[in-house]
C-alpha positions, 0 to 999 in steps of 0.5 A: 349215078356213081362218083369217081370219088372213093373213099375207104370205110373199111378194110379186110383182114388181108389190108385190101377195102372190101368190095360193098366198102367200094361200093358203099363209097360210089353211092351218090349222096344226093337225095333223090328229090319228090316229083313236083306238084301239078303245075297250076295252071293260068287264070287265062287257060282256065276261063277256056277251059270253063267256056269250053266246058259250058259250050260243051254243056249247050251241045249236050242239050242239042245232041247227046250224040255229039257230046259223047263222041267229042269228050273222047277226043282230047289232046291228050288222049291223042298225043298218048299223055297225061293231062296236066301235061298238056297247055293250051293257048288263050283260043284252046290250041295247043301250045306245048307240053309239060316236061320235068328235068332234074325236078323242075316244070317247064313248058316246051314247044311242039318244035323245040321238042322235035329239034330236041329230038333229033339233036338227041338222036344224032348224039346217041347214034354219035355215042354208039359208034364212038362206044363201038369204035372204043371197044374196037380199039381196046379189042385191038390194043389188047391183042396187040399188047398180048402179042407183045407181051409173049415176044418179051417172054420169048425174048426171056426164055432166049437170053436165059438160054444165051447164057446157059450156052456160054457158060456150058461152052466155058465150063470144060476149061481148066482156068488155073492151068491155063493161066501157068501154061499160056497166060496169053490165052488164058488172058484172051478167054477171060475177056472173050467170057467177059465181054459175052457174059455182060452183052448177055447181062444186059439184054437180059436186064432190058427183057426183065425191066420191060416184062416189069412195066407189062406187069405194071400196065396189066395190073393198072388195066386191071383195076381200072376194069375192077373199078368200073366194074363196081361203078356199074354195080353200084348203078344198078344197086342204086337203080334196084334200090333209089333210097340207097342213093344216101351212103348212110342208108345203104350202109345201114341195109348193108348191116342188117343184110350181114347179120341176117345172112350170117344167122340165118346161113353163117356167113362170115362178114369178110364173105359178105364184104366180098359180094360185088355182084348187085344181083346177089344183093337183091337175092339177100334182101328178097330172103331177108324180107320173106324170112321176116314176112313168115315171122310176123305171119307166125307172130299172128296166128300165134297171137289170134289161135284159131277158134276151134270147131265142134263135132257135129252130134247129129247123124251124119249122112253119106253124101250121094254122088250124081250118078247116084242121085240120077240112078235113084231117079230113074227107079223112082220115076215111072211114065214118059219121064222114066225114059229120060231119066235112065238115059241121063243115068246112063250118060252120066255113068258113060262120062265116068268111064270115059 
């Protein structure tokens, strides 16, 4: 799984990290650990297993039959597990079950395993419906703040034209003669253009700084998603590829993928930091691994050449087909048997045409 932990290893020429830097900084460090040894079992349950083996051993003497149908029989094979899963009591009941978890044995209960279950079963249900009611409620928050958002710009549009009107409406007036011929006027004109101009600067001020913090709440959204979206791919890198689990394992297949793709087909390095698509991974690391296959493929038919063969000095002979041969035995044969071996030309050359 991915770390919400990032840390920058590089970045591109435009300042920003690189998208497989992104990634390379989500890969879990931990080493993912061997499968343990087969658990040994006791002393006890294998002094049954031994006296059942030699009770199995008195009724295959007695009836062949028997044995053959009880040895198929296992808890095992009816509980469809493996066979050091099972663990059985002192009188060869079932006991329990073996199961790993985070790299360690332990013996579970038949009813443990059942309550597990169902308590698992009803989380995941719970965690589907909480899933789908999230994306739901982000469908819905996101419609709303799209709506939102248009209203802002409306709101925009409104106000520019709000003052492109009280301009228009004050454009026609010969402020300085006015201010000689009427000064009252003119004084109650200032101020009516004033007090409108800055009502107007105003709402356009509030409309602006809202539209800036929709911005910041879009971009914020946005790389959110951006980062979940590269935690996801990160997922399935480690999925496709467990021993990448180590960041320094992964960087170093992230190297020797660069410089393949960028030999074989000129990519450019910025080109690969900017793959985020795990798919398009797989598809370098598959063309890396064939073109190095036919190379040591090439490598060894060019270090073993292949013996080369004489002609044959001898008179060859031109092989007959089966029409042929049976044509030739039918001239050939005479008696009773000529009959059937023109009617096994004729079939075969019937078979030809059709």
């Amino acid at each position: 799984m991915a770390t919400d932990n990032m840390t920058t290893t590089s970045t591109s020429t435009d300042g920003s990290v690189s998208a497989i830097d992104q990634i390379s900084a989500l890969i879990n460090p931990e080493e993912i650990k061997e499968e343990d040894e087969r658990v040994p079992q006791s002393e006890d349950n294998e002094d049954a297993d031994e006296a059942e083996e030699s009770d199995g051993d008195d009724v295959e003497e007695s009836d062949d039959s028997t044995d053959e149908d009880d040895s198929e029989v296992t808890w095992a094979s009816t509980l469809g597990i493996d066979e050091k899963n099972v663990v059985l009591d002192e009188k060869g009941n079932l006991a329990g079950v073996n199961i790993k978890v985070d790299g360690k044995v332990s013996t579970v209960e038949f009813k443990d395993l059942i309550a597990g279950f169902q308590s698992n079963k009803s989380n995941t249900n719970k965690s589907k419906a909480l899933a789908d009611e999230r994306r739901e409620f982000e469908a819905i928050r996101r419609q709303v703040a799209q709506e939102y958002a248009k209203k802002v710009e409306t709101a925009e549009r409104l106000t520019e034209h709000l003052k492109s009107s009280l301009m228009a409406d004050y454009s026609g007036i010969d402020w300085n003669r006015l201010r000689v011929e009427n000064p009252g006027e003119y004084a109650a004109a200032v101020q009516d253009y004033n007090l409108k101009s800055a009502e107007i600067d105003k709402m356009m001020s509030m409309v602006i700084e809202e539209k800036h913090i929709i911005n910041n709440e879009q971009t914020v959204e946005r790389q959110q998603v951006y980062q979940e979206y590269l935690r996801g791919q990160a997922d399935k890198i480690i999925e496709n590829n467990p021993t990448w689990a180590k960041p320094e394992v992964f960087k170093k297949a992230a190297k020797q993928m660069q410089e393949f793709i960028e030999e074989s087909y000129g990519f450019t390095q910025q080109e690969f930091d900017n793959i985020q698509d795990a798919r398009l991974l797989e598809i370098v690391k598959d063309a890396m691994a064939y073109r190095n296959g036919t190379k040591i493929a090439k490598t060894k038919m060019e270090a073993k050449p292949l013996p080369k063969f004489q002609k044959s000095v001898g008179k060859t002979t031109k092989s007959q087909s089966t029409l042929e041969k049976l044509t030739n035995k039918a001239k050939s044969t005479s008696g009773y048997a000529k009959r059937g071996a023109e009617t096994d030309a004729v079939a075969e050359l019937l078979s030809g045409i059709y």
